[in-house]
N, C-alpha and C positions, 0 to 999 in steps of 0.2 A: 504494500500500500504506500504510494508517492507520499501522503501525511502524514505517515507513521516514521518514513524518511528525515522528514525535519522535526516533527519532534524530537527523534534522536541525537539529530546536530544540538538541536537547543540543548537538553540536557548534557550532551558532551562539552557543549561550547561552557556552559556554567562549572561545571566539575575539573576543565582543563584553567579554565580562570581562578578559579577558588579552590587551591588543591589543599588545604587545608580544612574542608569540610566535606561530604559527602551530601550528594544531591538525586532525588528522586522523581519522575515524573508522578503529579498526582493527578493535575486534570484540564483539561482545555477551559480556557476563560476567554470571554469575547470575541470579537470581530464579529466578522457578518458574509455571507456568501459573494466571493469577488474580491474580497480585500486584499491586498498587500502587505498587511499585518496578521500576522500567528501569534497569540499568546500563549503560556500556559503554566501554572502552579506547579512550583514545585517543591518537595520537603526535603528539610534538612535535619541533619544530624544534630545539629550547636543549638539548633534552633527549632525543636518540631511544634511548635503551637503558634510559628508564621507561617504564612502565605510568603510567597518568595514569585514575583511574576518576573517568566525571561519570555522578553519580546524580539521577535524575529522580523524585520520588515522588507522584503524585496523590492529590489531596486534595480530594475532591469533585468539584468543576468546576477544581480551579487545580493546576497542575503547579507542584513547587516542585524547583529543580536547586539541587544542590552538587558539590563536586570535591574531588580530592586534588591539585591543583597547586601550590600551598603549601607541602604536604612536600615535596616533591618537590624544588621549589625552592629550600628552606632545608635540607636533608637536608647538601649541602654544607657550606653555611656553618659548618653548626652543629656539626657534628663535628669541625672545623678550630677554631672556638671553643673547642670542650672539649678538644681534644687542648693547645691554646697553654694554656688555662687549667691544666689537668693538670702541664703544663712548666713554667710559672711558680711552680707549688707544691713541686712533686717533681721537676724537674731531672730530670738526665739519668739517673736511681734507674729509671724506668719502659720504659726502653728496653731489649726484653730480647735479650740476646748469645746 
């Protein structure tokens, strides 16, 4: 099956980019009949209670993929950042009783 083709690149393409995690196909997410864009979800190891979207969009003859793995990954960080930064300004004023 020609789609079952690219989803395999997608999920290779995220697993050869992030070889530090381990990455799953879970399921087709949008587009629409005709499109240029393939989505689809996929689960990870580090991370299994995100959604992870790797998008594929053809462009001509060249398939070009991107991901949400990045947010996904810094989603923690970064909220633990803001939250300390927050503390550091406003003490314990933000904590509410």
């Amino acid at each position: 099956m020609r789609g079952q083709k690219k989803v395999d690149r997608m999920v290779e393409y995220i697993n050869n980019k992030y070889t530090d995690d381990k990455f799953e196909y879970e399921k087709m997410t949008g587009g629409y009949l005709g499109s240029n864009v393939t989505k689809i979800i996929v689960s990870s190891e580090k991370y299994p209670e995100k959604d992870i979207y790797v998008i594929c969009t053809q462009v001509d003859d060249a398939e070009k993929f991107t991901d949400t793995y990045l947010n996904v990954k810094f989603e923690i960080e970064t909220e633990e950042y803001i939250k300390n930064s927050l503390n550091d300004i406003f003490g314990d004023s933000l904590i509410r009783k």
